[in-house]
C-alpha positions as CSV (number, residue, x, y, z in Angstrom):
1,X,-15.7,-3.5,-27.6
2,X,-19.0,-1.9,-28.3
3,X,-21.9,-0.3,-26.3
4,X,-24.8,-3.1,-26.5
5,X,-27.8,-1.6,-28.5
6,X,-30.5,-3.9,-27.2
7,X,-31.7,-2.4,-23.4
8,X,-32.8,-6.4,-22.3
9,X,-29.6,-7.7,-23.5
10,X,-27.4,-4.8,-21.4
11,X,-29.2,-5.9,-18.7
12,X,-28.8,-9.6,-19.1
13,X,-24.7,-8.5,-19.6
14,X,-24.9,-6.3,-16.4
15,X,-26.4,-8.8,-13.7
16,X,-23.4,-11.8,-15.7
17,X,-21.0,-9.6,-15.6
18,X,-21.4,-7.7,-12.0
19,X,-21.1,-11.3,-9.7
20,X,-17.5,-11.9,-12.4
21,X,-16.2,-8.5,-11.2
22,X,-17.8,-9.5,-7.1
23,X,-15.8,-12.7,-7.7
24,X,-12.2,-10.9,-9.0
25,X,-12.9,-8.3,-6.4
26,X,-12.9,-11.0,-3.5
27,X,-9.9,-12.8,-5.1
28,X,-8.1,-9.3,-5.5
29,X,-9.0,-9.0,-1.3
30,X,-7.6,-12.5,-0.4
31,X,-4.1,-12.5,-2.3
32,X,-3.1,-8.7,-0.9
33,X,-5.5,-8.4,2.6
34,X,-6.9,-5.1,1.3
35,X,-9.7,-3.5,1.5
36,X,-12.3,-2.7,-1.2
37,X,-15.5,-0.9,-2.6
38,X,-17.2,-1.1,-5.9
39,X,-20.5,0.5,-6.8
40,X,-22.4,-0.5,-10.0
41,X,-25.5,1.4,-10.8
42,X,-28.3,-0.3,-13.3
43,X,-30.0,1.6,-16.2
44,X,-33.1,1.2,-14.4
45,X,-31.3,3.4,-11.3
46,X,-30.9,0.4,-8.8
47,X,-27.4,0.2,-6.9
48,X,-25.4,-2.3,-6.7
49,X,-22.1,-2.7,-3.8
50,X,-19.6,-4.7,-2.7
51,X,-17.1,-4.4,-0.3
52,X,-14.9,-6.1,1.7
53,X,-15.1,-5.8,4.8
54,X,-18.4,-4.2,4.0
55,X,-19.5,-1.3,1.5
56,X,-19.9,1.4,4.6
57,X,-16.3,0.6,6.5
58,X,-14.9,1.4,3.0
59,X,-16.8,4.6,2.7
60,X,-16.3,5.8,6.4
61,X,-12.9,4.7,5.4
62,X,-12.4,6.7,2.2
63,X,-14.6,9.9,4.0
64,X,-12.0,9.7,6.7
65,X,-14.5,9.0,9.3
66,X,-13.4,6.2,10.7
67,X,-9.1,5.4,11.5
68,X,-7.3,3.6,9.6
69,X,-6.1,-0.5,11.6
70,X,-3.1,-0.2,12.9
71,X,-1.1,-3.1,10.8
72,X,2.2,-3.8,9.3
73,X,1.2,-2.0,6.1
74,X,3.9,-1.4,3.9
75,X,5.2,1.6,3.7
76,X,4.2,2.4,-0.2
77,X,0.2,1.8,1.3
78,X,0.3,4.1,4.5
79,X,1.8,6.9,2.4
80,X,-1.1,6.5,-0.1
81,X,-3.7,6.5,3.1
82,X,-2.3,9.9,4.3
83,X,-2.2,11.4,1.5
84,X,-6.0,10.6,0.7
85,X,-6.3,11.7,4.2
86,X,-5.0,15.5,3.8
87,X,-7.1,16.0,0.6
Protein backbone atom coordinates (compact mmCIF):
# COMPACT_ATOMS: atom_id res chain seq x y z
CA UNK A 1 0.00 0.00 0.00
CA UNK A 2 1.05 3.53 -0.86
CA UNK A 3 -0.03 7.13 0.03
CA UNK A 4 -1.77 8.36 -3.39
CA UNK A 5 0.35 11.31 -4.81
CA UNK A 6 -2.40 12.92 -6.98
CA UNK A 7 -4.68 15.29 -4.36
CA UNK A 8 -8.02 14.70 -6.96
CA UNK A 9 -7.43 11.15 -7.04
CA UNK A 10 -7.18 10.94 -2.86
CA UNK A 11 -10.25 12.53 -2.92
CA UNK A 12 -11.96 10.44 -5.49
CA UNK A 13 -10.49 7.19 -3.15
CA UNK A 14 -11.75 8.98 0.06
CA UNK A 15 -15.63 9.63 -0.84
CA UNK A 16 -15.36 5.33 -2.57
CA UNK A 17 -13.85 4.28 0.03
CA UNK A 18 -15.69 6.11 3.20
CA UNK A 19 -19.65 4.68 2.12
CA UNK A 20 -17.40 0.78 1.91
CA UNK A 21 -16.24 1.36 5.45
CA UNK A 22 -20.32 3.02 6.36
CA UNK A 23 -21.43 -0.18 4.73
CA UNK A 24 -19.00 -2.86 6.96
CA UNK A 25 -19.59 -0.56 9.81
CA UNK A 26 -23.52 -1.23 9.64
CA UNK A 27 -22.92 -4.97 8.88
CA UNK A 28 -20.33 -5.05 11.90
CA UNK A 29 -23.66 -3.30 14.06
CA UNK A 30 -26.28 -5.97 12.80
CA UNK A 31 -24.36 -9.37 13.37
CA UNK A 32 -23.09 -8.31 17.22
CA UNK A 33 -26.05 -5.43 18.24
CA UNK A 34 -23.30 -3.01 19.19
CA UNK A 35 -22.87 0.25 19.08
CA UNK A 36 -20.53 2.35 16.87
CA UNK A 37 -18.71 5.64 15.87
CA UNK A 38 -16.34 6.45 13.13
CA UNK A 39 -15.06 9.95 12.17
CA UNK A 40 -13.31 10.50 8.83
CA UNK A 41 -11.93 13.96 8.27
CA UNK A 42 -11.25 15.20 4.33
CA UNK A 43 -8.03 16.97 3.26
CA UNK A 44 -10.01 19.86 2.52
CA UNK A 45 -11.07 19.79 6.58
CA UNK A 46 -14.71 18.64 6.14
CA UNK A 47 -15.99 15.80 8.71
CA UNK A 48 -17.39 12.95 8.00
CA UNK A 49 -19.59 10.49 10.92
CA UNK A 50 -21.28 7.56 11.33
CA UNK A 51 -22.81 5.99 13.99
CA UNK A 52 -25.12 3.67 15.02
CA UNK A 53 -27.42 4.55 16.83
CA UNK A 54 -26.24 7.98 15.99
CA UNK A 55 -22.66 9.76 16.04
CA UNK A 56 -23.65 11.89 19.44
CA UNK A 57 -25.21 8.78 21.64
CA UNK A 58 -21.77 7.24 20.87
CA UNK A 59 -19.90 10.27 22.01
CA UNK A 60 -22.11 11.01 25.15
CA UNK A 61 -21.56 7.35 25.41
CA UNK A 62 -17.78 7.18 25.27
CA UNK A 63 -17.65 10.87 27.45
CA UNK A 64 -19.67 9.03 29.96
CA UNK A 65 -22.43 11.38 29.76
CA UNK A 66 -25.03 9.42 29.21
CA UNK A 67 -25.65 5.49 31.12
CA UNK A 68 -24.97 2.71 29.59
CA UNK A 69 -28.83 0.29 28.48
CA UNK A 70 -29.32 -2.00 30.77
CA UNK A 71 -29.05 -5.45 28.53
CA UNK A 72 -27.90 -8.93 28.73
CA UNK A 73 -24.42 -7.88 27.73
CA UNK A 74 -21.95 -10.37 28.23
CA UNK A 75 -19.90 -10.16 30.72
CA UNK A 76 -16.39 -9.67 28.64
CA UNK A 77 -18.41 -6.22 27.15
CA UNK A 78 -19.72 -4.67 30.60
CA UNK A 79 -16.15 -5.19 32.06
CA UNK A 80 -14.71 -3.26 29.05
CA UNK A 81 -17.63 -0.35 29.61
CA UNK A 82 -16.43 0.14 33.25
CA UNK A 83 -13.32 0.21 32.80
CA UNK A 84 -13.55 2.99 29.98
CA UNK A 85 -15.80 4.42 32.64
CA UNK A 86 -13.09 4.85 35.61
CA UNK A 87 -10.47 6.28 33.16
Amino acid sequence: MKKIENKDDRMITLSKRRSGIYKKASELVTLTSTEIGIVVSSLSGKPYSFGHPSIEAVVNRILGLTQPPNDNSHPLAKAQCQLLSVQ
